[in-house]
C-alpha positions, -999 to 999 in steps of 0.1 A, spaced: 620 151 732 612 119 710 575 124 691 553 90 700 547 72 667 506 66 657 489 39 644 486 47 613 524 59 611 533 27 621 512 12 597 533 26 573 568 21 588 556 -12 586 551 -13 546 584 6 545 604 -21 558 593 -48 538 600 -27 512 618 8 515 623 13 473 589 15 466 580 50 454 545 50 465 542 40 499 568 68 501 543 93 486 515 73 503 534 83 540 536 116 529 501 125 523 492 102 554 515 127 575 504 161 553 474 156 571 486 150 610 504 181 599 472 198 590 462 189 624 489 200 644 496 169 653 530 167 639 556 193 630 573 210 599 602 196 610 590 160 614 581 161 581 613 172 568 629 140 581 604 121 563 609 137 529 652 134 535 644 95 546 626 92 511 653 108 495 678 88 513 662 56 499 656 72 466 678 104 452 670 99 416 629 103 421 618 135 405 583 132 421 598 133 455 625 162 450 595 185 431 575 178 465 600 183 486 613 214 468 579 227 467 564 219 504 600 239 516 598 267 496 561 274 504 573 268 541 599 290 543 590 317 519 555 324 546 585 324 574 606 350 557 572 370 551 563 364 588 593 375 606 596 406 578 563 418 595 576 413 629 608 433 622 584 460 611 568 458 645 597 454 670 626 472 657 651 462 686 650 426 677 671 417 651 665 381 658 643 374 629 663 391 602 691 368 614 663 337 613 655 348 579 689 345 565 695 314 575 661 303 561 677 314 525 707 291 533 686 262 538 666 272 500 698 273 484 714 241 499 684 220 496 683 230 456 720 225 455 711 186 468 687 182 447 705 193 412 734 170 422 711 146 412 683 169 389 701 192 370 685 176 335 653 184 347 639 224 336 613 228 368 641 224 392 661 246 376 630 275 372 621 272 410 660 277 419 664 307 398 629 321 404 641 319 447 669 335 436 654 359 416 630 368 447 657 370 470 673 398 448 641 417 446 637 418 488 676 426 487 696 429 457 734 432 458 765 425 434 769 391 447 737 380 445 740 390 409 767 373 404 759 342 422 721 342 402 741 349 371 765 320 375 733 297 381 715 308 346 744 299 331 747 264 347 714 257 341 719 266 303 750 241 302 730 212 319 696 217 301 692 204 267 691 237 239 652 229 229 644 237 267 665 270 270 640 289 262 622 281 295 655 300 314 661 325 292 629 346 298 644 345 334 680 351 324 666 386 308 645 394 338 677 389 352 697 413 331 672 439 336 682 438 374 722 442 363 710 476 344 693 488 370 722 481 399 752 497 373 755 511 344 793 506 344 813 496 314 817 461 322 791 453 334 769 463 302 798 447 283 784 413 303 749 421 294 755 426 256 776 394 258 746 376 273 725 390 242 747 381 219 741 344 234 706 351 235 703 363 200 719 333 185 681 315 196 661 343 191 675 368 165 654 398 156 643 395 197 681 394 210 696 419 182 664 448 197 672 439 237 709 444 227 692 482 207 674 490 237 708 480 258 727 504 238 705 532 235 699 534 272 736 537 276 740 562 248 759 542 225 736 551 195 761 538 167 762 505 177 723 505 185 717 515 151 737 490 139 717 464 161 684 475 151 696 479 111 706 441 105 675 434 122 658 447 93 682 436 69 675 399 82 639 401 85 628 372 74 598 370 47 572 355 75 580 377 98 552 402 102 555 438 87 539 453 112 565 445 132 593 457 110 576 489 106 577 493 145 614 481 144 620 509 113 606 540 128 624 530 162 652 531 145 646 567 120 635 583 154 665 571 168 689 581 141 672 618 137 670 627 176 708 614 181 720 624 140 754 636 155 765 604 163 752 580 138 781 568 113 771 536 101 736 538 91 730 554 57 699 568 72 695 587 39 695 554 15 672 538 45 648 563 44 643 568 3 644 530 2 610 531 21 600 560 4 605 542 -33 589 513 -21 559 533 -9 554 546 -43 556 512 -59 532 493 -37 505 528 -38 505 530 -6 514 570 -7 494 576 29 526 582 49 553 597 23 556 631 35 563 620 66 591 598 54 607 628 38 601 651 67 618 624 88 650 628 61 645 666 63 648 665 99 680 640 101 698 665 80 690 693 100 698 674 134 731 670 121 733 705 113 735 706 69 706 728 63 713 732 29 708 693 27 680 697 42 664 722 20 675 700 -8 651 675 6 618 693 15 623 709 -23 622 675 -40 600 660 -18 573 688 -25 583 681 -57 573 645 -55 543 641 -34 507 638 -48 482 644 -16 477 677 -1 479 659 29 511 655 27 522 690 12 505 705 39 529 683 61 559 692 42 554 726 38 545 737 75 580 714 87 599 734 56 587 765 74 588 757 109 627 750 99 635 780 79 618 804 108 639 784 135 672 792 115 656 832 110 652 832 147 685 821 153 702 844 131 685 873 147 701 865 182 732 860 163 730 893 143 718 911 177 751 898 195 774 905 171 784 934 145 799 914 119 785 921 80 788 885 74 760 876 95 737 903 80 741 885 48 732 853 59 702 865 83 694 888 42 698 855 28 674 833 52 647 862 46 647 858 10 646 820 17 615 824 31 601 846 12 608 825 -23 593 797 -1 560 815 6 556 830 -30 562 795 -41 536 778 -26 508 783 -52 525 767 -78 541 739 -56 505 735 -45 491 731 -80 517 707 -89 507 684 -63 470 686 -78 481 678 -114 502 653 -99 473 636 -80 451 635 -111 469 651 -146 433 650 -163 422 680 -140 415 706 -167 407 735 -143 443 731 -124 460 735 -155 442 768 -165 454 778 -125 490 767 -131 492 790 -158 471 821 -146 498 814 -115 528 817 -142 514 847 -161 512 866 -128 547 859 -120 555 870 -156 566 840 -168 547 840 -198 574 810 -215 566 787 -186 531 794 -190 532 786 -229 546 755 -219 519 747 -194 491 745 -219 514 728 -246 518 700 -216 485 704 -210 474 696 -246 494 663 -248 490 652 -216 446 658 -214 426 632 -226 393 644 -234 376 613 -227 386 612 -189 393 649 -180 373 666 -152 363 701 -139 364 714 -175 365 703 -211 392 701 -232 393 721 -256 394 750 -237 432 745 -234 431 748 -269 418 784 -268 432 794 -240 467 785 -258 458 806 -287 445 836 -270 475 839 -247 492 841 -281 472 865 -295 479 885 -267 513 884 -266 510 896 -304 526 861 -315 494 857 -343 507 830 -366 517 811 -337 481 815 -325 465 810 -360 490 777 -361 477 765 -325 438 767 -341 451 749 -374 468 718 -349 434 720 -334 409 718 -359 429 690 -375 438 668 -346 397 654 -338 411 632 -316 418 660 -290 380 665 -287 353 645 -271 319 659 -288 314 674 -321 301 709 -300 341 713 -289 359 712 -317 329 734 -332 338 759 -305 377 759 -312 359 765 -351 341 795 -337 368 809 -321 393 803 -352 365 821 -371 364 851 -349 398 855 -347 402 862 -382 375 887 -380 399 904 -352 423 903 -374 398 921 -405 407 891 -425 368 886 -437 371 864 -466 394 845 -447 371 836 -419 344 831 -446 362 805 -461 370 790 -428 332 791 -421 321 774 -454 344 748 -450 338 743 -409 302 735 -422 309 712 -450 299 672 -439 332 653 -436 341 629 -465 338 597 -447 318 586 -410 322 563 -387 288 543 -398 302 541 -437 334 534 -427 330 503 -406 298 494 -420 296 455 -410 310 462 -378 302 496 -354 265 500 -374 258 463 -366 268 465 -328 245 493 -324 220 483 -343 222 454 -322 220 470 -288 190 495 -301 174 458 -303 177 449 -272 170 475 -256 138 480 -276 132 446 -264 137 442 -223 124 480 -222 141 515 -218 166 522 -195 176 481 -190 206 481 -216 230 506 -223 237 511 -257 274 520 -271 273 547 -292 308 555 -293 329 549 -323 368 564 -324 366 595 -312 386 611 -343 355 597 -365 329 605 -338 341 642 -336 344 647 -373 314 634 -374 293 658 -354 310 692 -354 299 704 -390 262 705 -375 267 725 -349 238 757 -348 271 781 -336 289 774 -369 259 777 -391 250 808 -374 279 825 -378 285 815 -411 251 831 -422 257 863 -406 292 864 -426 269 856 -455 246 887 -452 275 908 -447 299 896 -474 278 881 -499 245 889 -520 208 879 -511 212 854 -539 239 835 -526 229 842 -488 197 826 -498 218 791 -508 234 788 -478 197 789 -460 190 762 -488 224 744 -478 212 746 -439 178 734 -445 187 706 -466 216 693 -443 189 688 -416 201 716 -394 180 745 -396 151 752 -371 118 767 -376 134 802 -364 159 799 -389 138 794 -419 114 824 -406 145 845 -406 157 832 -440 122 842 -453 125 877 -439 159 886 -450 144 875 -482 114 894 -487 131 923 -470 153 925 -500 120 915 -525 129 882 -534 103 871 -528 99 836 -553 135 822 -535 120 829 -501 91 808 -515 109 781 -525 127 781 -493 94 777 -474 82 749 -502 120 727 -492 107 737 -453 75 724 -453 85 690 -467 117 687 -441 98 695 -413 70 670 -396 36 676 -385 27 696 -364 66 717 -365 51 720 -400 20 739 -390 34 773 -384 62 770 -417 27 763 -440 10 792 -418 36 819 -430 38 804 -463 5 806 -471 0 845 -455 29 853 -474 14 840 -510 -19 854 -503 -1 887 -495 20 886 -527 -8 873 -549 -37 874 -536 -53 900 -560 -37 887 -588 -61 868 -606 -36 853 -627 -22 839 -597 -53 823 -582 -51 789 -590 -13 789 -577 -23 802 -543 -55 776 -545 -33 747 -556 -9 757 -525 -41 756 -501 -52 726 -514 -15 709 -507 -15 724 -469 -51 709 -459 -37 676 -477 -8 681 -447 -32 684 -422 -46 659 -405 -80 644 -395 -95 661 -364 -65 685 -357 -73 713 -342 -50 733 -363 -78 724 -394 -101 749 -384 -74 779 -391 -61 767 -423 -97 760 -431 -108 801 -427 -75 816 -441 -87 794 -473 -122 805 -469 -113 840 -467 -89 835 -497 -120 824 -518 -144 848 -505 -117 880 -510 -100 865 -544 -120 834 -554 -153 822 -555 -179 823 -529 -197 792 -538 -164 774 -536 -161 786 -504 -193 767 -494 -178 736 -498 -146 742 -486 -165 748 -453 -186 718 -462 -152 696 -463 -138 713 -434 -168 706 -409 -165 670 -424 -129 666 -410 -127 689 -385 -128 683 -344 -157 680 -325 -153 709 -307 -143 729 -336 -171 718 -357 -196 740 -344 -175 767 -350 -177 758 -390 -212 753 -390 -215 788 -376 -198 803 -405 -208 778 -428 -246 794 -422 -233 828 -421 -213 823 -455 -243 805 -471 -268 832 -458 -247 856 -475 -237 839 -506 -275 824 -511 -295 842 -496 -318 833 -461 -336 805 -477 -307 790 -494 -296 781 -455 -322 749 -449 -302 727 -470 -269 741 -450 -288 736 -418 -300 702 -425 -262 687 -437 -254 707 -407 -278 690 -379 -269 658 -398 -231 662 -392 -234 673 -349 -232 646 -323 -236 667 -294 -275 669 -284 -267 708 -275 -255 716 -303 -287 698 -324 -307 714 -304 -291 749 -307 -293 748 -345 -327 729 -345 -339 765 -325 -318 787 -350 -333 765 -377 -369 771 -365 -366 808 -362 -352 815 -399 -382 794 -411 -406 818 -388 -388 850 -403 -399 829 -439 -434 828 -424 -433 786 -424 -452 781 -396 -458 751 -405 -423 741 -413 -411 758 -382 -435 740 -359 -425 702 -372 -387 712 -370 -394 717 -334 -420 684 -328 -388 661 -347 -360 678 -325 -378 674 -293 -371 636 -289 -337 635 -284 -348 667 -261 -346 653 -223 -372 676 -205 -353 663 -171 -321 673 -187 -325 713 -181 -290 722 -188 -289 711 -224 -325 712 -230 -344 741 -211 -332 766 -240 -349 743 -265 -383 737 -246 -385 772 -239 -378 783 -277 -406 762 -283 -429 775 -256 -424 811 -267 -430 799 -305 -466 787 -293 -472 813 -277 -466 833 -302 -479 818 -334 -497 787 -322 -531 777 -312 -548 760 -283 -539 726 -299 -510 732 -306 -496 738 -274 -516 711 -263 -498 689 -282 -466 709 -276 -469 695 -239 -482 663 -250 -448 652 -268 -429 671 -241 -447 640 -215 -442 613 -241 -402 626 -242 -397 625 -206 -417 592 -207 -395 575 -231 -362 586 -211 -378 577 -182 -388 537 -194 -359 539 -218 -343 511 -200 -373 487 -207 -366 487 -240 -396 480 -254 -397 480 -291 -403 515 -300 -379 524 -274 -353 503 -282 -357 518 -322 -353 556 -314 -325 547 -292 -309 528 -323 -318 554 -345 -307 581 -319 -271 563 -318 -266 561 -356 -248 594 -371 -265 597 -403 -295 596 -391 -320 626 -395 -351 637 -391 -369 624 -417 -354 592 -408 -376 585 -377 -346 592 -356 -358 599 -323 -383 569 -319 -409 579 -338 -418 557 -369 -445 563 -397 -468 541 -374 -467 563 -342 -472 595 -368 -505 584 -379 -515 572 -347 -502 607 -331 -519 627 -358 -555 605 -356 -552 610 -316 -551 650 -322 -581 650 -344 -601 636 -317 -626 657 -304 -622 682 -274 -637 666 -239 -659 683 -220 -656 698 -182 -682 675 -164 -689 703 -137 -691 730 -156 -702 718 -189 -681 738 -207 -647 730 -231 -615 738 -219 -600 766 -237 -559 773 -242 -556 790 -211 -570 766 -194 -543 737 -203 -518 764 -201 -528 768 -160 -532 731 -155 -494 729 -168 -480 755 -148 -498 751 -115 -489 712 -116 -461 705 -88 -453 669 -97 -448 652 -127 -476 642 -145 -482 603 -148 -480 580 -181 -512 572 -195 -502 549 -222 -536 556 -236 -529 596 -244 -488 591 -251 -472 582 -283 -471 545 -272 -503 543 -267 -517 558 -297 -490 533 -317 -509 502 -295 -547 516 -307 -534 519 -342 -522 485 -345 -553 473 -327 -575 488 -356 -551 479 -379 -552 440 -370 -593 444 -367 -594 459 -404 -572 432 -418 -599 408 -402 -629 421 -414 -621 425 -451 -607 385 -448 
């Protein structure tokens, strides 16, 4: 039945005849009828007229045949899907099956039409080959194969080479189908000969699909081979992670299949990697490498190989990573091959195979013993400067008895141990170990000859205190050996200074440099700059060892053995004038000295001390030299003046204010008061309280008094006392004397005295102040009470007011205030002096105020009497007020007023 043409097809029928060659009102009709097809208003097969018309009129249009092409293969490939489901659905009809077939013969023969006249063009040919490609998937057979096969390869002869590599990817998908139908001999002789094609565009991917070919169909040889000149053509872009992929393919490969691998020198392949390894540092992976050529040798059976290569390889590496590796495969191995020859010895009685399961037992137990010093090799290997693995490698040795190997350890050791970079340990105990090792073996010149190489070969020794210890320990050898004046001599000349230094040597250039950076670091601050102090080590060693406290020491005890108490003493001398000796060291020079009554060479030992020490290290040298003078010859009075002469020198040390001047100050007063002269001690104590600390200056005084009391009698002590309060800054200590003062002039019977000691002191006495001043006001109290009179106490309480008064107003400063603090501040000042405020002026006015008359009680008519002011002062709560007109200031103001009316009247 004929389909009624539209409107709008005719429309276009209509453009079509004018002109039937014009492309698009071709493609313009075609989308027109794409959408009556969306509708259902036209047919599939209507519209497959239309597209063969087109092509009719146009064959060579690729627009139209990729439509065309497309539009089909859509169609029928949701047919084929569609009847697929119903066969699933109605088993008995095998109508569909039959439809779908045909369906496929239509594909094919409409892409055969179309690349009669499109085979140049690479999309055709990927949707033909991709249909075909789907069609073996749903049902894959020889033929199909075949007939696909036959298509790559037209499509590969039609298409230009720079777009083959839009087939190929196909053609391979392609092969993988062929392996997966046969593995027969021919047909994988196809496939490689595809590669082959393949690999002549893409080499290193071609050469490893022909590898994975081969492997798969065991032919490992030729895989190897395949994979092997992949590597050997690698080019030098081509990335190395990728040839290390390719390369442990290839190693795993060649060790799981070992048998039949003949062309490959696995070995060279595998030492080649490891020797590159080595060169570039990368040592992460090496003792894999060589358990990989371990393992190939054993796949192929040759153990002994095998063993070969675990030995050098633990040999060779330098992690314990990879010893650890190496040595757990070595075992694993050797325990596989015991096992084995255990079932073989079980099985069978012949001796030869009790030998060889003997020998694999002693294989593993050589292995196992071996292990320490294998392990120690990898360390010194790893970092040859470790001290404390060299002093292992030959404890290791000596407890295998191997005492030549182990001789030869420390030797390497020795040359191979730079002091400057070692670690875990210092260097020069491979020196002694070296030598004692000999000595024990009995070999003693060889050890004496190993300390000789030692102490002359500086360079071996990064301080001055290690090549004094190999010193010490060549010393005390000798003294093993009873050779005495030997080790002596070695001790004498261990501590002589070296004939040149570093600093003389290279004056203008190392002493310079450092001078230099002391400079600058002096000037941006500590800890900014660092400051090279190393010169060449043979210089810097030589030039530090000889000072060493070990060498010295033992030097002086070889002394007091083997020499007299003269020459003993001259080594001290040596020690102290070298710079070297400590305080301890002189104090035990002085008593080996004395000890053995030499006593004017221990002194002169003290005298070189006291001058080579600094204050205060000096202190406690001048200390013992001066008890030990006074205790030689003290009573001697022909030695006085030497002993004063000696004091004299020592307080000269000393200096201002020290603390330590108080003791020197008594021993040298006791001197003079036991030996000397008394009076001489008076001024020694004078000069001493001059110098000497505040705190400490009390202390004098005190003993100043006592000395004077006892030297001059009590009345000989005012002058003392007055110097004395003269001297004190501290108001509690002026006032302590001042009371101590007063009391020896009441035991005099000045009462008088006594009493105007007191009235002076009390104005620097704070009343308010009762922790400095209570002791003095109550002194006082008791001294009026005692030996005063109602006046007096009156005025007693009077000044006591006019004290607390002036402290009180002090910060007025008003003029007489502002002169007794003035006078209060200066240090000379005394009593006399008006110190405490009061001038000749407030005296007089003070003294005409007393000798005013007494003022009468208006209610009861009577005077008041002492006890009277005494109550009135006690029974007072608060403070009394100022009255200006009773206080000292007062007074002063009516003095002047009189003063000024006097002056008047007589003008």
């Amino acid at each position: 039945m004929e389909e009624k043409i539209g409107i709008g097809e005719l429309t276009h029928e209509e453009l079509l005849s004018r002109n039937r060659y014009d492309l698009q009102s071709w493609l313009d009709y075609l989308e027109f009828h794409a959408q009556l097809v969306r509708q259902n208003q036209r047919g599939f097969e209507s519209r497959i007229r239309l597209f063969k018309r087109a092509l009719k009129a146009l064959p060579g249009s690729y627009k139209l045949w990729h439509l065309y092409l497309t539009e089909f293969t859509t169609y029928y490939t949701q047919t084929i899907v569609m009847n697929s489901r119903d066969v699933h659905q109605n088993s008995d009809t095998i109508q569909p099956q039959n439809d779908s077939e045909s369906y496929e013969i239509k594909l094919v023969s409409a892409f055969e039409k179309a690349l009669e006249t499109m085979s140049r063009m690479p999309v055709i040919w990927k949707m033909y080959i991709s249909l075909l490609l789907e069609q073996i998937k749903n049902k894959s057979s020889f033929a199909s194969l075949e007939f696909t096969r036959r298509n790559c390869d037209r499509a590969l002869q039609s298409l230009p080479i720079a777009q083959h590599s839009q087939i190929w990817p196909m053609y391979l998908e392609l092969l993988d189908f062929y392996l997966v139908y046969s593995t027969d001999g021919r047909v994988i002789d196809s496939v490689l000969s595809v590669l082959k094609r393949y690999a002549k565009i893409e080499p290193k991917k071609g050469a490893i699909r022909r590898f994975e070919v081969l492997r798969k169909c065991e032919r490992f040889d030729e895989a190897a081979i395949e994979l092997f000149s992949v590597l050997e053509g690698s080019e030098e872009g081509s990335s190395e992670e990728e040839n290390q992929i390719i390369w442990t393919d290839l190693i795993e490969m060649c060790i799981e299949h070992a048998a039949w691998i003949q062309s490959v020198d696995v070995d060279k392949l595998i030492r080649s990697a490891i020797d590159s390894r080595e060169k570039s540092g990368n040592v992460g992976e090496i003792g894999e490498l060589w358990s990989m050529l371990a393992e190939f040798y054993a796949s192929k059976g040759d153990f002994e190989k095998s063993r070969q290569v675990f030995d050098s390889a633990l040999e060779s590496v330098r992690s314990v990573a990879d010893f650890s590796l190496l040595f757990d495969a070595y075992s694993r191995m050797e325990e596989s091959l015991l096992d084995a020859y255990l079932e073989i010895v079980q099985s069978s009685t012949d001796e030869l195979d009790s030998e060889l399961l003997k020998t694999q037992m002693n294989h593993i137990e050589q292995l196992v013993e071996s292990r320490p010093l294998l392990l120690n090799a990898v360390g010194l290997r790893e970092n040859p400067q470790n001290v404390f693995r060299w002093h292992e490698r030959a404890k290791i040795l000596l407890k295998k008895g191997r005492v030549i190997d182990a001789l030869e350890t420390y030797n390497a050791a020795i040359e191979t141990v730079d002091p400057w970079k070692c670690i875990h340990g210092r260097s020069y105990t491979l020196w002694l170990a070296y030598s004692q090792l000999y000595e024990s073996q009995g070999e003693f010149e060889f050890a004496r000859d190993i300390f000789k190489r030692a102490v002359k070969s500086p360079t071996k020794f990064k301080t001055g205190d290690d090549l004094a210890a190999v010193w010490c320990q060549y010393i005390e050898f000798e003294l093993r050996r009873n050779q005495r004046r030997l080790a002596l001599d070695l001790a004498t000349e261990a501590t002589q200074r070296p004939e040149y230094s570093a600093v003389e040597k290279n004056d203008n250039g190392d002493k310079n440099r450092v001078l230099r950076n002391v400079e600058s670091a002096l000037a941006v601050g500590s800890g900014h700059v660092e400051i090279d102090w190393q010169y060449d080590n043979e210089e810097f060693a030589s030039m530090r060892y000889w000072r060493s406290d070990k060498l010295w020491n033992l030097r002086l005890d070889l002394s007091q053995i083997m020499l007299s108490v003269e020459e003993t003493g001259n080594v001290y001398s040596e020690m102290i004038e070298s710079g070297i000796a400590s305080v301890q060291d002189v104090f035990d020079c002085v008593g080996f000295l004395q000890s053995n009554a030499h006593f004017e060479q221990s002194f002169s030992i003290l005298e070189k001390s006291v001058r080579s020490f600094p204050w205060p290290v000096s202190a406690a040298l001048w200390m013992r030299y001066l008890s030990s003078i006074v205790t030689r010859f003290g009573s001697n009075k022909r030695h006085v003046e030497r002993v004063r002469d000696l004091f004299e020198s020592a307080m000269k040390h000393v200096p201002k204010k020290d603390p330590l001047l108080k003791n020197f100050a008594l021993m040298y007063i006791n001197f003079e008061l036991s030996y000397g002269s008394p009076r001489r001690a008076l001024r020694i104590l004078e000069r001493a309280c001059v110098h000497a600390a505040d705190d400490d200056c009390s202390d004098l005084i005190s003993v100043w008094i006592l000395t004077s009391a006892s030297v001059l009698g009590v009345a000989g002590t005012r002058d003392v006392f007055e110097r004395a309060i003269r001297m004190l800054k501290d108001v509690e200590n002026v006032l302590s004397f001042t009371v101590v003062f007063s009391r020896i002039e009441v035991s005099l019977g000045e009462i008088d005295r006594a009493r105007s000691i007191l009235k002076h002191a009390s104005q620097i006495a704070n009343p308010d102040d009762e922790t400095v001043t209570k002791e003095f006001w109550d002194a006082w109290n008791d001294f009026e009470l005692q030996h005063g009179s109602e006046d007096s106490f009156r005025d007693m309480l009077r000044m006591k007011r006019a004290v607390r008064a002036q402290f009180s107003q002090s910060y007025m400063l008003l003029p007489g205030a502002a002169r007794a603090l003035n006078m209060a501040a200066r240090p000379n000042a005394t009593l006399e002096d008006g110190a405490f405020g009061l001038n000749e002026e407030s005296k007089d006015a003070n003294e005409e105020e007393m000798n005013e008359p007494k003022i009468e009680n208006e209610s009861t008519g009577r005077k008041r009497g002492y006890s009277d002011v005494v109550d009135d002062a006690e029974s007072s709560d608060q403070k009394p007020e100022i009255d200006h007109t009773n206080s000292a200031l007062g007074a002063r103001e009516r003095f002047k007023i009189r003063r000024e009316a006097q002056t008047t009247t007589t003008e």
